[in-house]
C-alpha positions in Angstrom: 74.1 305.5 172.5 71.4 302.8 172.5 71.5 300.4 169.4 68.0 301.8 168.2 69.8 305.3 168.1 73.2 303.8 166.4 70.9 302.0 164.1 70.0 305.2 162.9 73.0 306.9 163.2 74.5 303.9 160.8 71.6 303.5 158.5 71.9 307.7 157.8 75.4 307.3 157.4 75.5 304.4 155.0 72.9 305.8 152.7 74.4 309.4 152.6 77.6 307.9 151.2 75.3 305.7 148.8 72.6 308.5 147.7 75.3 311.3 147.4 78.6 310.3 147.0 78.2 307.2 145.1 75.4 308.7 142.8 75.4 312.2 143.5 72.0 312.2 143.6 70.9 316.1 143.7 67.6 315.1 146.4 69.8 312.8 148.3 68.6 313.6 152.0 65.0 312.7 150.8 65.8 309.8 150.1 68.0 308.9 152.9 65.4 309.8 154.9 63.1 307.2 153.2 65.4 304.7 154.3 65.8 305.2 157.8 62.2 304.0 157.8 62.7 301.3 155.3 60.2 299.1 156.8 57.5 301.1 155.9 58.4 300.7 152.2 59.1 297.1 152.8 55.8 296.7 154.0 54.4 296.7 150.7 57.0 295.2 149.1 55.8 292.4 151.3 52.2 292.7 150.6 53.3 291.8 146.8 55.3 289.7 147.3 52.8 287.5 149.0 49.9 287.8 146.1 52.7 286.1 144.2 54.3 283.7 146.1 51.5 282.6 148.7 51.1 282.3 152.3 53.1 278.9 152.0 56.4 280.2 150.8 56.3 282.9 153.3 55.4 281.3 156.2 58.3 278.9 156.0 62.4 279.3 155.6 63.1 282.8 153.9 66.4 283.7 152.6 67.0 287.4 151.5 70.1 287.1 149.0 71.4 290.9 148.8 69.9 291.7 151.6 71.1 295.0 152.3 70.8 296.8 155.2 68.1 294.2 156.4 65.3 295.9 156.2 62.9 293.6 154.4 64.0 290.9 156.6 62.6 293.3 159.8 58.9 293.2 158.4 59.4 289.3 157.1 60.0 288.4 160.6 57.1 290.8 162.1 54.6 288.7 159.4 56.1 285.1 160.9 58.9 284.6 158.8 61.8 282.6 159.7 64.1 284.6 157.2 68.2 284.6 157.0 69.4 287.3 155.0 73.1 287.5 153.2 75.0 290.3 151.7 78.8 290.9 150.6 79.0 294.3 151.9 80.9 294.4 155.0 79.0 298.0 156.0 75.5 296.7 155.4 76.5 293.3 157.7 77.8 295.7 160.2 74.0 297.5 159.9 72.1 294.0 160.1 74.3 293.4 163.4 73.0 296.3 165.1 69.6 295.2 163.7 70.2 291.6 165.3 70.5 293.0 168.7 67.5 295.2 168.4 65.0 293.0 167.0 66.7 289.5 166.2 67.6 288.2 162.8 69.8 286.4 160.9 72.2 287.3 159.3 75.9 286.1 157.0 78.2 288.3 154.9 78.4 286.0 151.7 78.8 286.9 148.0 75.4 285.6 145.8 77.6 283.2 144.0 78.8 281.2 147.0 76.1 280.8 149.3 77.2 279.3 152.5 73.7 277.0 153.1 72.9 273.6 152.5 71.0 272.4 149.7 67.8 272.7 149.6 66.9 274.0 152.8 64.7 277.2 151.8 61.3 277.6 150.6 61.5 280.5 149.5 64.7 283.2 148.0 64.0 286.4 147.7 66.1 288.8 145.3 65.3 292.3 145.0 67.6 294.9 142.8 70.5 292.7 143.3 71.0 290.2 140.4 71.8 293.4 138.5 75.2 293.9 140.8 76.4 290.4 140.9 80.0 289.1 139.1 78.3 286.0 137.6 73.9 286.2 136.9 74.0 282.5 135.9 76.3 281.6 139.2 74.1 284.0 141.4 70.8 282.1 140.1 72.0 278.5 140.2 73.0 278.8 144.1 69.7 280.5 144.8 68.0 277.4 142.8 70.5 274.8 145.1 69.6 276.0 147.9 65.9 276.7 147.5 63.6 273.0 148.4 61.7 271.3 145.4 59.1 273.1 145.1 60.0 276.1 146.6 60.2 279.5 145.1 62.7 281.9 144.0 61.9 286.0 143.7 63.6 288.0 141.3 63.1 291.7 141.0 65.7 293.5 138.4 65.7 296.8 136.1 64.4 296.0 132.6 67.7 296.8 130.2 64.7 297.3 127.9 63.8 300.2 130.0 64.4 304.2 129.4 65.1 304.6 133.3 68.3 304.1 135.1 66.5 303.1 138.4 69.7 303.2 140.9 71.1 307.0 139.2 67.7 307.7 138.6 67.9 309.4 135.4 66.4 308.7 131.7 68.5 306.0 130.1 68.6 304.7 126.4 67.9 300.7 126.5 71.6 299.3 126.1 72.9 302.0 125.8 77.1 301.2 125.7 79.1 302.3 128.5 81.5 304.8 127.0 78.4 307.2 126.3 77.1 306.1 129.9 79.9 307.6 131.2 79.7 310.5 128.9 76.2 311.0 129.8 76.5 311.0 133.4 79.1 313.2 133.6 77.8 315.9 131.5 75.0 315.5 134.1 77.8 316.2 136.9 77.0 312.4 138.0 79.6 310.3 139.4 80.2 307.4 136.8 82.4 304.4 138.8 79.4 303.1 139.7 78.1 302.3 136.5 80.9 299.5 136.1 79.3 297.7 138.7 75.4 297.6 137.2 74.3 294.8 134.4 71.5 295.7 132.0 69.5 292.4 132.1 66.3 291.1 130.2 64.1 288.6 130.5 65.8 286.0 128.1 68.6 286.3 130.0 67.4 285.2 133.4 65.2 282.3 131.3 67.9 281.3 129.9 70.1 281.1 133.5 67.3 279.4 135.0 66.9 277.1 132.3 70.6 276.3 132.8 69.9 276.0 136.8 67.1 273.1 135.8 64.4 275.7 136.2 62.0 276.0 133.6 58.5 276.6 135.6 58.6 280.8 135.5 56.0 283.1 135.8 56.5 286.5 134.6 54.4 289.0 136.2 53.6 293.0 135.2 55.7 295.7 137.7 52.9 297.3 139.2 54.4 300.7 139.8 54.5 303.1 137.4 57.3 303.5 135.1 59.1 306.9 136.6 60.4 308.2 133.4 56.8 308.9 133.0 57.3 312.2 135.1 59.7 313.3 133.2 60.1 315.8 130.5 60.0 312.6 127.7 56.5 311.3 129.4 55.1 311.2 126.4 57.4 309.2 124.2 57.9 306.6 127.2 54.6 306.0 127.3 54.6 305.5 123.6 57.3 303.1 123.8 55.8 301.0 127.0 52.5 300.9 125.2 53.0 299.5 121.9 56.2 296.9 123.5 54.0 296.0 126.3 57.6 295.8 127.8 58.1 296.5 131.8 60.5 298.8 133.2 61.0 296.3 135.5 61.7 292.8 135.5 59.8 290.9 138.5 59.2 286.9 138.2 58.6 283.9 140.3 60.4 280.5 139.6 59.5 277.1 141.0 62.2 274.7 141.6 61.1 270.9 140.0 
């Protein structure tokens, strides 16, 4: 088997487990097939992140922190990144490996709360959907401002806890909603529920407040572009409601600037 074909073979194994054992997401194979092509989506991620970060910050040192199975760091690299990504999960690593021999890369299995990088050697971090999964938000984000340069830029992307979406069960979610009637809810939904222990509802004054803590006071919230997805659903109407009169995002996306 070449490694572009075990590449595949891996990446449709790795998300099958994730999509529908983990989640039991009923339209699991759609979106595994989604992600065997993750640099199409990552593409635009890309594209975004760039209106808010700059040329500058992208066209120097780029560390992914959760990077997954590497895909964003792919289409960082094709745009003239030099970009290092790092991830705890020994399966994703083992993905990025086969990546690494297919395309280049780099790549280190580390947890978010021990980064194993100087200081201040990056100009830019790059977190998406991960700060959610971490053991410790206010570790996770003063490593990410340590090893980020002065001046430099750190990318968070997170669900809103003041959203009505569960983005990674994908499913309408009450906004702090406690995790004995999570549970409950997802199981009368035949969902898998172990999962749940692992997610952190976070808001905005939470992350202020752990960057404030990191010596990082210079952030710049910005609107999610995309469309809240509860929106398609049969409570469209009172979500829009709700997301009109707040003016709260579903999503939590900012950019801070280390002093």
């Amino acid at each position: 088997m070449t490694d572009g074909a075990a590449l595949q073979d891996r990446l449709r194994r790795y998300y099958t487990g994730y999509y529908r054992d983990v989640l039991g997401i009923p339209d699991w194979a759609t979106l595994v097939r989604l992600r065997e092509d993750e640099a199409r989506q990552e593409r635009g991620r890309l594209d975004r992140l760039r209106d808010l970060v700059g040329d500058a910050s992208l066209s120097g040192r780029v560390l992914n922190v959760g990077c997954g199975t590497g895909g964003f760091n792919v289409v960082a690299a094709e745009r003239g990144a030099w970009v290092v990504g790092a991830d705890e999960d020994t399966n994703a690593i083992a993905i990025c490996a086969l990546r690494r021999r297919a395309n280049g890369g780099r790549y280190a299995q580390a947890e978010a709360e021990r980064l194993p990088f100087r200081d201040a050697v990056f100009d830019l971090v790059h977190c998406f959907s991960v700060i959610e999964h971490v053991a410790s938000v206010e570790a996770s984000i003063r490593e990410m401002v340590r090893v980020t340069r002065p001046g430099g830029a750190i990318y968070v992307h997170t669900p809103n806890a003041w959203s009505w979406y569960e983005g990674h069960y994908k499913l309408f979610w009450m906004p702090f909603l406690p995790g004995a009637l999570g549970r409950l809810y997802l199981r009368l939904r035949g969902r898998p529920t172990a999962y749940l222990a692992s997610l952190r509802r976070l808001t905005p004054s939470r992350l202020r407040r752990a960057f404030a803590a990191a010596g990082v006071n210079a952030l710049t919230m910005h609107g999610e572009t995309s469309r809240p997805r509860e929106s398609a659903g049969p409570l469209r109407a009172v979500a829009a409601i709700y997301y009109r009169v707040t003016g709260m995002p579903a999503f939590i996306e900012m950019v801070a600037r280390k002093p």
